[in-house]
C-alpha positions as CSV (number, residue, x, y, z in Angstrom):
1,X,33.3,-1.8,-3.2
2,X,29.8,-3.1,-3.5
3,X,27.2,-0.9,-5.4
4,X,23.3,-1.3,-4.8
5,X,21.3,-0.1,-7.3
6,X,18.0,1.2,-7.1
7,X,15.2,2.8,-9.3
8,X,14.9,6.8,-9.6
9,X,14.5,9.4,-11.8
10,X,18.0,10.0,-12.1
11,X,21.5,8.5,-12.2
12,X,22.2,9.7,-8.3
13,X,24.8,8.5,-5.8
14,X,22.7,8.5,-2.9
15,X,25.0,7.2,-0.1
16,X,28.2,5.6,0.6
17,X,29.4,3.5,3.7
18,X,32.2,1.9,5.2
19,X,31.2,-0.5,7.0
20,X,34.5,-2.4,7.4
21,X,37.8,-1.0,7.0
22,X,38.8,-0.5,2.9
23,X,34.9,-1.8,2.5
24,X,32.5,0.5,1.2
25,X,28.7,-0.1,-0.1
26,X,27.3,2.3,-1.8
27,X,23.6,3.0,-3.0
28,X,23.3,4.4,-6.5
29,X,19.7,5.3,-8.0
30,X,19.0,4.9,-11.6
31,X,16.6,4.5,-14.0
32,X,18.2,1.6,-16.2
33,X,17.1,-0.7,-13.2
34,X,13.8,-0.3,-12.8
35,X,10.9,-2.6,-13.3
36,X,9.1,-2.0,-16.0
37,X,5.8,-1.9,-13.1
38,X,8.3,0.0,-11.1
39,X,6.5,3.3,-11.6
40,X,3.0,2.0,-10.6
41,X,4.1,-0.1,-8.0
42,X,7.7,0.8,-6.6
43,X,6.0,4.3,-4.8
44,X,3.5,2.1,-3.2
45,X,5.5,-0.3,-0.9
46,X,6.9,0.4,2.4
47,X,10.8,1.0,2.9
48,X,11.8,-2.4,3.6
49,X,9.8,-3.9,0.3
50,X,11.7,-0.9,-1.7
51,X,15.0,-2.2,-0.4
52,X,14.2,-6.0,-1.2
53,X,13.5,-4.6,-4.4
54,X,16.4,-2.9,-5.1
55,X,18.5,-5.9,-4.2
56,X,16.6,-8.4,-6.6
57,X,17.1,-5.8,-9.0
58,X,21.1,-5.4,-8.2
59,X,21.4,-9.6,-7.7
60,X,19.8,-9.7,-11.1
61,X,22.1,-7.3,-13.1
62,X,25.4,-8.9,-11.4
63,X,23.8,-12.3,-12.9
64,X,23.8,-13.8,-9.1
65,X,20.5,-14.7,-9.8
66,X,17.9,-16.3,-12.6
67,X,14.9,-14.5,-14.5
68,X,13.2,-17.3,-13.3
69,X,14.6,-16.5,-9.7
70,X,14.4,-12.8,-9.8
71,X,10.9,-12.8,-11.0
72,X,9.8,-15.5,-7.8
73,X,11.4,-13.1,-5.4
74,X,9.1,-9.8,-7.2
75,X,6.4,-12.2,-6.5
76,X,7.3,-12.7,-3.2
77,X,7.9,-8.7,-2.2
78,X,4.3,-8.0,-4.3
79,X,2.4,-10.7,-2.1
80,X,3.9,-9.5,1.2
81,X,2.9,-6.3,0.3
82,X,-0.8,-7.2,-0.5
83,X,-0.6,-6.3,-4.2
84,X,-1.0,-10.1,-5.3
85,X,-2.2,-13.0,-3.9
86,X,0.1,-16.2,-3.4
87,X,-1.2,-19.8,-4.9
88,X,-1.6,-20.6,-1.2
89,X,-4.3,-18.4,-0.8
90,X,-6.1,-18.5,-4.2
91,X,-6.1,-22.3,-3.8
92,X,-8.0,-21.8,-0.5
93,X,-10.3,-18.8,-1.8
94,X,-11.0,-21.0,-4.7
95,X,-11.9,-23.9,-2.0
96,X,-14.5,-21.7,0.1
97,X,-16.2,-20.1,-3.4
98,X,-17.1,-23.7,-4.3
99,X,-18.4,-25.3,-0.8
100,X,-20.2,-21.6,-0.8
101,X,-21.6,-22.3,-4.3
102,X,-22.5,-26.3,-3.0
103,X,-24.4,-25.0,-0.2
104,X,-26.4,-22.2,-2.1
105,X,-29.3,-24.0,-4.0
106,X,-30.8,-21.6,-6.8
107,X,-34.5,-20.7,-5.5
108,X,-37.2,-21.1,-8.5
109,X,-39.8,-18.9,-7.9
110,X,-43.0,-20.3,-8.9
111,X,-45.3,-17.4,-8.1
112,X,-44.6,-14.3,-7.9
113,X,-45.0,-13.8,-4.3
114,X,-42.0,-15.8,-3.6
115,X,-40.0,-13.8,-6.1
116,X,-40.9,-10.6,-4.2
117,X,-40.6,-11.9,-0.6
118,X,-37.4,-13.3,-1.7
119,X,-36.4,-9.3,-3.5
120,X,-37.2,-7.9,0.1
121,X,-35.1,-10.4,2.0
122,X,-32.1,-9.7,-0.8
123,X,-32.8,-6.0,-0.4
124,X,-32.9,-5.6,3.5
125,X,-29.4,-7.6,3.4
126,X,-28.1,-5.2,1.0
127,X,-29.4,-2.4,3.6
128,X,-27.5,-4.3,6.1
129,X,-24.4,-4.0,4.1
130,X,-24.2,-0.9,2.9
131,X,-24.9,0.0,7.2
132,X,-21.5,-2.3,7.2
133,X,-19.6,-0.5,4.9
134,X,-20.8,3.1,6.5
135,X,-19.5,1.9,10.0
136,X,-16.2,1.0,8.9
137,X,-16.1,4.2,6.5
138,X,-16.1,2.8,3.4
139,X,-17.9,4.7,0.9
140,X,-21.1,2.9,-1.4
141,X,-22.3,6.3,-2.7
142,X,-21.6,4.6,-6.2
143,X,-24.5,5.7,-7.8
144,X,-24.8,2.0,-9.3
145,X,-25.4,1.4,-5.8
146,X,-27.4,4.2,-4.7
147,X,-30.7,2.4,-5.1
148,X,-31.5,-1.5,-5.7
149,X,-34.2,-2.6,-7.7
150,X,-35.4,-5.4,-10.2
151,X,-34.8,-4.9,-13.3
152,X,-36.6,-6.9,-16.2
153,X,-34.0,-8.6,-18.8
154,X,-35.5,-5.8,-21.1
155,X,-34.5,-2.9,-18.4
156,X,-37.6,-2.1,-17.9
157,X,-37.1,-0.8,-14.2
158,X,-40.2,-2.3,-12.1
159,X,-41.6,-1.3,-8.6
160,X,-40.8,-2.6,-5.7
161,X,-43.8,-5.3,-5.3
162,X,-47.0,-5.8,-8.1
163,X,-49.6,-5.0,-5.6
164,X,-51.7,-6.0,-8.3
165,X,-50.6,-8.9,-10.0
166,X,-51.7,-11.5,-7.6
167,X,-53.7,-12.9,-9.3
168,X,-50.6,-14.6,-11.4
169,X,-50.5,-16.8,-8.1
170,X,-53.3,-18.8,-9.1
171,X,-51.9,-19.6,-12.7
């Protein structure tokens, strides 16, 4: 007879097979094999993930398989599930960032002008965005996002342009 255990609530038989003659499986839910992110995480994944799960756990307990191994294959079931991100991909993500960062020069603003031209174009983008977000119904009505606007290092909250401070341009 081979047993499969799997996490629940409760110590449950919750099927038995015969699958060959004189050769039964059986699936037995308990709580002495779950994960201790099993209640955060086990609920969340589809079927098939669930009954990987379950058989890294059961390969584990036998001692058919390594801590070192069991914990690859978790990583494995919690990356094809999206949950985490495999060292492929943060390698590559890590890649893009810095040619982003390379290519984006920090803009000095030497007059205020070019600070608030450069506040509108940042603004209407963020307009764009947030139009982004509403077409693929994603909500923003964060009320962090509500409403952009400069903000001095003191947080002193400042209009959108200083109509009259032009006269910093000639300084």
């Amino acid at each position: 007879m081979q047993v499969f255990f799997s996490c629940g609530d409760v110590n449950k038989l919750i099927e038995v097979k015969e699958p060959n003659k004189c050769r039964y499986v059986a699936r037995f839910q308990t709580p002495l094999v779950c994960h201790r992110d099993a209640v955060l995480v086990y609920p969340w994944l589809p079927e098939e993930l669930q009954h990987q799960w379950d058989t890294v756990e059961t390969r584990l307990y036998r001692k058919e398989i390594t801590t070192k191994g069991y914990n690859k294959q978790l990583q494995g079931i919690f990356e094809e599930a999206g949950f985490r991100l495999s060292n492929a991909t943060k390698i590559h993500l890590m890649e893009e960032a810095k040619k982003v960062q390379q290519q984006t020069k920090i803009q000095e603003f030497d007059s205020l002008n070019l600070c608030n031209s450069e506040f509108k174009r940042l603004k209407s983008e963020v307009e764009l965005l947030k139009q982004k977000l509403k077409d693929n119904n994603i909500d923003y009505s964060n009320e962090e996002l509500a409403e952009v606007r400069p903000v001095d290092s003191d947080g002193v909250d400042y209009p959108d342009e200083f109509p009259h401070a032009d006269f910093m341009d000639d300084m």
